[in-house]
TORNUTI-38312 format. One record per residue (C-alpha): x, y, z; residue number from 1. Coordinates in steps of 0.001 Angstrom, whole numbers, plus 524288, in hexadecimal, padded with zeros to 5 digits. Layout:
titor u:X v:Y w:Z mimar:NUM $
...
//
This chain:
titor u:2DE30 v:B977C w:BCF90 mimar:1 $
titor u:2D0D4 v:B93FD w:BD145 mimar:2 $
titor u:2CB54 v:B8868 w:BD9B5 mimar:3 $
titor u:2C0D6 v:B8430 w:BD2BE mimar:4 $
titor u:2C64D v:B774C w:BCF0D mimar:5 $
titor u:2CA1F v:B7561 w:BDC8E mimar:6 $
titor u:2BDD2 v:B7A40 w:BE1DD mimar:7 $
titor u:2B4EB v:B7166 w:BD925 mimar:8 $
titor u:2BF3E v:B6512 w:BDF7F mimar:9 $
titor u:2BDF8 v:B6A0F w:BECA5 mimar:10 $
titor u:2AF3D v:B6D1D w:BEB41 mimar:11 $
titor u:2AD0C v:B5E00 w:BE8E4 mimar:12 $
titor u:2B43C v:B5A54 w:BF5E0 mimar:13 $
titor u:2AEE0 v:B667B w:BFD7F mimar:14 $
titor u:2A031 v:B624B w:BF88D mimar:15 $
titor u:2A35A v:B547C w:BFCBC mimar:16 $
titor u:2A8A8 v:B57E5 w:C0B29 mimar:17 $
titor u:2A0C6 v:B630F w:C0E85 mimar:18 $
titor u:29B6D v:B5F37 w:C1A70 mimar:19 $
titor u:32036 v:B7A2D w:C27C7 mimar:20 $
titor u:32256 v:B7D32 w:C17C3 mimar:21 $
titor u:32EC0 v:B7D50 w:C138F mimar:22 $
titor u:33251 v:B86D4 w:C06F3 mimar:23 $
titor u:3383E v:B7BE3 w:BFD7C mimar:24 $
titor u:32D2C v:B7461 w:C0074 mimar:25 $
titor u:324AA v:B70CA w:BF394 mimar:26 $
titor u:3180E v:B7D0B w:BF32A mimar:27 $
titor u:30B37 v:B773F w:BF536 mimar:28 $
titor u:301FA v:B7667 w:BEAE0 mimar:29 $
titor u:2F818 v:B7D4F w:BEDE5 mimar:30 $
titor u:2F281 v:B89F6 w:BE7AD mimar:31 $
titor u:2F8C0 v:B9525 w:BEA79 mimar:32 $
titor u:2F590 v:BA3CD w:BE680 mimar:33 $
titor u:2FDD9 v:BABDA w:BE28F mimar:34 $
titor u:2FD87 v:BB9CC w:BDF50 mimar:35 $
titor u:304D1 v:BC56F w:BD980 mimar:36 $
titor u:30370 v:BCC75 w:BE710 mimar:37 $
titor u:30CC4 v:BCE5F w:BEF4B mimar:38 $
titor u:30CF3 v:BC2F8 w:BF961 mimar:39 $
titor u:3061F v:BC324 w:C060A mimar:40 $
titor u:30CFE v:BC365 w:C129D mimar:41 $
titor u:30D83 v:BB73C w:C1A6B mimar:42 $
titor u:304CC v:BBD06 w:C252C mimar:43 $
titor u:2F8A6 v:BBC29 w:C1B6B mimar:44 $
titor u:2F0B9 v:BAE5B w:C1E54 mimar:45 $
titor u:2EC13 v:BAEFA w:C0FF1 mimar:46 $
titor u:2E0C6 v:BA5A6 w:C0C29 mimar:47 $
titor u:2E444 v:B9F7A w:C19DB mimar:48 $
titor u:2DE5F v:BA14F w:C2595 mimar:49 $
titor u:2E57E v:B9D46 w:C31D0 mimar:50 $
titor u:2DFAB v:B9C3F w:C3E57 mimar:51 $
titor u:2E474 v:BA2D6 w:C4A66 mimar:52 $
titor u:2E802 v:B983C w:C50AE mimar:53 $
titor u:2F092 v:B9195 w:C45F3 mimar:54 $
titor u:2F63C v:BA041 w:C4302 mimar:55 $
titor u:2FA38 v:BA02D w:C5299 mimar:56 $
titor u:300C2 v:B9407 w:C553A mimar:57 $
titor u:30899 v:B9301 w:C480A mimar:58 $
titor u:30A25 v:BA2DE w:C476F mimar:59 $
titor u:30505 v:BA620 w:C3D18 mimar:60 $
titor u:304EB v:BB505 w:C3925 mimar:61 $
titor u:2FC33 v:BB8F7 w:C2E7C mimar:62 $
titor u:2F108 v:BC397 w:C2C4C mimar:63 $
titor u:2E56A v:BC4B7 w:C2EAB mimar:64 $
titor u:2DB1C v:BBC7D w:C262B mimar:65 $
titor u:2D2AC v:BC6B1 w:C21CB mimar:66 $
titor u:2DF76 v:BCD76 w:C1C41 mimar:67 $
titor u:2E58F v:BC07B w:C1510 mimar:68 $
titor u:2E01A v:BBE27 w:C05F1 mimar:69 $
titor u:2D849 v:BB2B0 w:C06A7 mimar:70 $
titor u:2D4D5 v:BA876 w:BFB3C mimar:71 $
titor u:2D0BA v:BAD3E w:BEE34 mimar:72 $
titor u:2C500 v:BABE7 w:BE873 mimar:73 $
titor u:2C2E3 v:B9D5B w:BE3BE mimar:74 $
titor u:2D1CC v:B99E1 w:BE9AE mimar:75 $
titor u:2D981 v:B9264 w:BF164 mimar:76 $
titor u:2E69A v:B9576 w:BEEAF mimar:77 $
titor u:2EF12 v:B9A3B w:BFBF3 mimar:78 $
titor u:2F64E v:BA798 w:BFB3A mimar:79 $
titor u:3047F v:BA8A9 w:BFED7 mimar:80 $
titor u:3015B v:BAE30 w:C0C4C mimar:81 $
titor u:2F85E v:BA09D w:C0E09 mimar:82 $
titor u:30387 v:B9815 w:C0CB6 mimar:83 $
titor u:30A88 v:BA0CC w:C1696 mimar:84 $
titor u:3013F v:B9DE8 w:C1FDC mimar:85 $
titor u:2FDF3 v:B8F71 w:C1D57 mimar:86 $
titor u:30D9E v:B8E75 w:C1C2A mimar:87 $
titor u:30DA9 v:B9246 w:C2C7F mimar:88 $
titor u:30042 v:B8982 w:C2F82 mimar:89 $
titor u:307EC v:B7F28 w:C2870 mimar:90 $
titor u:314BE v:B819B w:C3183 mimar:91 $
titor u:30CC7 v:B8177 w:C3EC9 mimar:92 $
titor u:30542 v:B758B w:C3B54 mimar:93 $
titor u:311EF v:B6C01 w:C37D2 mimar:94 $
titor u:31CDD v:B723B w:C3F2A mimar:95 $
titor u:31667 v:B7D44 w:C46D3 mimar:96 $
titor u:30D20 v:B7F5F w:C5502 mimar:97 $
titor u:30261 v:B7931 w:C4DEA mimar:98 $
titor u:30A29 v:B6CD3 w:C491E mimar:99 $
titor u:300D9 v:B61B3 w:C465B mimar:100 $
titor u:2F33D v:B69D2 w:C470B mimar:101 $
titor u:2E894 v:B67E6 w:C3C6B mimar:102 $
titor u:2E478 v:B745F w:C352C mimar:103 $
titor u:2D78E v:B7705 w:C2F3F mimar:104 $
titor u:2D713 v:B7DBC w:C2227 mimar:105 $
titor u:2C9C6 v:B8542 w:C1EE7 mimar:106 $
titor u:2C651 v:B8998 w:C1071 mimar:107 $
titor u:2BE68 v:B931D w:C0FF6 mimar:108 $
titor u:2B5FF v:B9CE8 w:C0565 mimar:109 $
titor u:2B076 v:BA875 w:C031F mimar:110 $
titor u:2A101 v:BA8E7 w:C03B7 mimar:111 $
titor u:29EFB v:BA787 w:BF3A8 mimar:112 $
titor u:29CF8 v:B9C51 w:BED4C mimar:113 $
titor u:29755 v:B8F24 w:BED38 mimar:114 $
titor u:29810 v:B880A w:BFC71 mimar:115 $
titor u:29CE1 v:B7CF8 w:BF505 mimar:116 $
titor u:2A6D6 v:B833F w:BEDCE mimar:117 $
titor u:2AC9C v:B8B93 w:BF94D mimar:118 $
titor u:2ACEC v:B7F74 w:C033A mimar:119 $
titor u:2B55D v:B782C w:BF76D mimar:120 $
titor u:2BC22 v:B866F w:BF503 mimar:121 $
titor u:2BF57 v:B8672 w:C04CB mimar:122 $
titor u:2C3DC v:B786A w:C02E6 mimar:123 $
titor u:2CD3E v:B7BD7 w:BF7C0 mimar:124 $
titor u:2D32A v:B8716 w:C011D mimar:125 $
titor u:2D607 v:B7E9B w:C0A5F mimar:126 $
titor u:2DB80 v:B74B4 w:C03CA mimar:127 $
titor u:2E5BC v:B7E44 w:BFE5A mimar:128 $
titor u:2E980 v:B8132 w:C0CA6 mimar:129 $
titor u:2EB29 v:B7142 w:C1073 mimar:130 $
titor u:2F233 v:B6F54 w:C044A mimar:131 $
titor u:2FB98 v:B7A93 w:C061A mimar:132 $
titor u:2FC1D v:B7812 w:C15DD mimar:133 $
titor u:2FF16 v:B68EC w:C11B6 mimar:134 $
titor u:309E6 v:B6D83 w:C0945 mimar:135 $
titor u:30F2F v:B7220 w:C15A4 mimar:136 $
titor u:3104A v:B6705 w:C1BC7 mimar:137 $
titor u:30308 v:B67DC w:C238D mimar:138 $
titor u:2FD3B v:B5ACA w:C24AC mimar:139 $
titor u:2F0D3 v:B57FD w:C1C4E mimar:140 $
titor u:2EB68 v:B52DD w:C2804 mimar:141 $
titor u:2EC3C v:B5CDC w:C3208 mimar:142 $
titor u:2E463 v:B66EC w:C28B3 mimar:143 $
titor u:2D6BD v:B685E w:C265D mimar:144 $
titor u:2CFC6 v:B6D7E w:C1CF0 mimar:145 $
titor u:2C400 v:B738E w:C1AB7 mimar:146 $
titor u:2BB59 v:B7BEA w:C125E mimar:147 $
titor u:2AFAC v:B8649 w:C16B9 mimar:148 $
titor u:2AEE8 v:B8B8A w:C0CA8 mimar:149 $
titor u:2A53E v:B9827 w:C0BA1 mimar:150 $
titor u:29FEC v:B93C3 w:C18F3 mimar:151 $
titor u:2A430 v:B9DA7 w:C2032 mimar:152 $
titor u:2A7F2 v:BA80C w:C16C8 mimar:153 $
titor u:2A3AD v:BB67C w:C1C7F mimar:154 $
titor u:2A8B6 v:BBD2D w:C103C mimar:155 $
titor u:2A13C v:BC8C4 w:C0AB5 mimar:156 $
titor u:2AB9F v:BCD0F w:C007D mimar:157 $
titor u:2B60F v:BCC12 w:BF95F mimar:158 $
titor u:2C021 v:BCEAA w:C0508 mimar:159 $
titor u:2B673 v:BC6B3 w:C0F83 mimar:160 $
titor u:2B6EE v:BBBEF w:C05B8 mimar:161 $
titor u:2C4AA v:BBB1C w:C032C mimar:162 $
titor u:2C55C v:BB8F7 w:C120B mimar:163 $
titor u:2BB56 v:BAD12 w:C1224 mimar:164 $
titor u:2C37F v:BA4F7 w:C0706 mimar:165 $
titor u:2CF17 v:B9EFA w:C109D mimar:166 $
titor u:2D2EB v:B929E w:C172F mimar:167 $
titor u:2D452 v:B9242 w:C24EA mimar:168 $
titor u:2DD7C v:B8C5D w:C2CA1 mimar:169 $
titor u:2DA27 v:B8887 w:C3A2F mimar:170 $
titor u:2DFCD v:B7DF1 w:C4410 mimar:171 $
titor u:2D7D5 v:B70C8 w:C44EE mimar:172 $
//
């Protein structure tokens, strides 16, 4: 599913400021890949990246980031292995060591493209992550979020910039 739509909403707003889960619980709604593939192991952070100090105090065990698929071209919808991972964040902010702590949630692009578009692009990323996070039972409040779009992009390639489109997830 493309973002265009999306994009073109989020574009407005980015131009403008540019300056525990239970298992009967009711699935977010927020976009979610799927594939034919066989699933990816809960180690893999995904389209997520955690940093190392959220990953030590809530123990979180997943690969490393240049191994993990990232975002697709042009999307924002979180892999199986991204809910994993948000799933634990989510657990050590309500209940866990980091009870109560604000997150920061970075969307980020690949180096192609308008810097309009990939700031509202990064935007759209990250707004998938609060919403899912929030459907969690993290409080709106104590995330947020951000876009940087292609501003710090490195990639080269195809496999460097599968790495650049993410959102990061760091302690505030």
């Amino acid at each position: 599913m493309s973002v265009h739509s999306s994009v073109a909403r989020a574009h407005l707003a980015a131009s403008n400021l540019l300056a525990g889960c239970s298992h009967d619980s009711k699935p977010p709604e927020v976009p979610v890949r799927t594939t034919s593939a066989a699933p990816q192991m809960p180690k893999s952070s995904g389209d997520v990246s955690v940093s190392g100090d959220i990953a030590k105090a809530c123990k979180i065990d997943f690969g490393s980031v240049d191994r993990a698929p990232k975002f697709d071209f042009d999307e924002s919808a979180l892999e199986p292995s991204d809910q994993s991972v948000l799933r634990q964040v989510a657990t050590c902010v309500t209940t866990g060591p980091l009870k109560g702590r604000s997150l920061e949630l970075v969307g980020r692009a690949d180096p192609r493209g308008e810097v309009e578009y990939n700031f509202a692009l990064g935007e759209h990323r990250a707004d998938t992550v609060e919403r899912y996070l929030t459907s969690l039972g993290v409080d709106k409040g104590k995330l947020a979020e951000t876009s940087r779009g292609k501003l710090d992009a490195t990639g080269h390639d195809t496999a460097s910039w599968q790495r650049d489109r993410r959102v990061d997830v760091t302690l505030q």
